[in-house]
C-alpha positions in Angstrom: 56.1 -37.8 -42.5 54.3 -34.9 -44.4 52.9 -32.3 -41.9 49.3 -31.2 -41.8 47.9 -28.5 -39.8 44.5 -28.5 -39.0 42.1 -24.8 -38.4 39.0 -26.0 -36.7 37.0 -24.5 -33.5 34.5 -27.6 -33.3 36.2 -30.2 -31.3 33.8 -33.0 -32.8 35.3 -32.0 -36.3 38.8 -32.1 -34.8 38.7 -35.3 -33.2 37.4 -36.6 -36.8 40.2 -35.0 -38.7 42.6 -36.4 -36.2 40.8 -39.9 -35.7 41.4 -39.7 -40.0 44.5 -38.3 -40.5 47.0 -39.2 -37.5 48.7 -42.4 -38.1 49.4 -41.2 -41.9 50.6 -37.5 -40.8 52.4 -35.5 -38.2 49.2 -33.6 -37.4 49.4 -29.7 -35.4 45.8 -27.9 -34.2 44.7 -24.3 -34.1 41.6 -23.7 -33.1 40.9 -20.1 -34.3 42.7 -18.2 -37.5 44.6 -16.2 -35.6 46.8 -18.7 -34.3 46.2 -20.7 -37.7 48.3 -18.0 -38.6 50.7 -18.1 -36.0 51.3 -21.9 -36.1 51.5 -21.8 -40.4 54.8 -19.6 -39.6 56.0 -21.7 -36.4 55.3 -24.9 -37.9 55.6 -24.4 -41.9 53.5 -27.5 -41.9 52.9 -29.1 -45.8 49.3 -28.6 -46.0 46.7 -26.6 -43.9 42.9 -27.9 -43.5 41.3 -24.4 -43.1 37.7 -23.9 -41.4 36.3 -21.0 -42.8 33.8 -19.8 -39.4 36.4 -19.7 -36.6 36.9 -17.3 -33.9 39.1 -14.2 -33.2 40.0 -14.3 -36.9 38.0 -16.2 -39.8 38.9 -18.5 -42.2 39.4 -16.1 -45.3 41.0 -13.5 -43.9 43.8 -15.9 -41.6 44.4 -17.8 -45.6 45.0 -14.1 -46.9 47.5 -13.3 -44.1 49.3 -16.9 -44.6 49.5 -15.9 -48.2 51.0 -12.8 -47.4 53.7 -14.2 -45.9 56.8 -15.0 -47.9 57.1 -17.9 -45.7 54.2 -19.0 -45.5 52.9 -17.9 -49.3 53.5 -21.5 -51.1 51.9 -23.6 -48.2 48.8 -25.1 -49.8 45.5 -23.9 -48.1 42.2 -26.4 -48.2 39.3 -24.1 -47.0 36.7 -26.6 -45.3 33.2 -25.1 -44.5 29.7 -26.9 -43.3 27.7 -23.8 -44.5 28.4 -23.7 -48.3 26.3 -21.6 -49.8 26.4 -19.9 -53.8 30.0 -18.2 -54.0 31.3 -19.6 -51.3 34.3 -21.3 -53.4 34.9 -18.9 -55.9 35.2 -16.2 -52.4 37.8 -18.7 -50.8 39.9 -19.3 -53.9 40.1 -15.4 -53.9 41.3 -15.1 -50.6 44.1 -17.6 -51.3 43.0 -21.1 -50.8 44.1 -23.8 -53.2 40.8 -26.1 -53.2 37.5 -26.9 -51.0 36.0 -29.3 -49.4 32.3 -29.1 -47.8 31.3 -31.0 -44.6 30.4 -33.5 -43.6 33.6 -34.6 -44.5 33.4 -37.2 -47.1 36.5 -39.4 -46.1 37.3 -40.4 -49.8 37.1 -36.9 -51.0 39.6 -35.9 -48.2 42.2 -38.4 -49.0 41.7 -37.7 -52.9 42.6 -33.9 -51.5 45.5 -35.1 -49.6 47.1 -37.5 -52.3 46.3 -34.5 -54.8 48.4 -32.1 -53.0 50.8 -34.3 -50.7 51.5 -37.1 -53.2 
């Protein structure tokens, strides 16, 4: 079962993430970048859902330490953010992330993302 870990500080946005994603992955939670960071390297999960507006350490600077890390490095980032605004993309792709999604999540676009870069 691929691995998926999941960066969010809004529990309502968890619990939907989870509610989606749980009986098709092995599912692990941060809920700030800094310990995105820490549970990328703990967990070496398959795929990370990244929030970009979280606590302690955001969304574009916790990719660009996971992307730093030789462990870490090839572990495909998703940058998901509710307040997309002009250059918001282009700014994440910079700071590492492989693709982005805006919310509200749009279920179809999610698992498109998924199947895109799980298979």
């Amino acid at each position: 079962m691929k691995r998926i870990l999941i960066v969010e500080d809004v529990a309502l946005n968890r619990d939907l993430l989870t509610q989606l994603l749980e009986e098709d992955y092995e599912l692990v939670i941060a809920v700030d970048g800094a310990a995105g960071v820490e549970m990328a390297a703990a967990h070496r999960p398959d795929l990370i859902l990244m929030d970009l507006s979280l606590p302690l350490l955001d969304g574009w600077e916790a990719t660009r330490c996971i992307k730093a890390n030789a462990t870490t490095a090839r572990i495909p980032v998703v940058a998901i953010t509710a307040n997309a605004m002009s250059g918001d993309e282009e700014r994440a792709r910079a700071a590492g992330c492989d693709d982005f999604m805006t919310k509200p999540i749009d279920e179809d676009v999610l698992f498109a993302t998924l199947h895109r870069w799980l298979g």
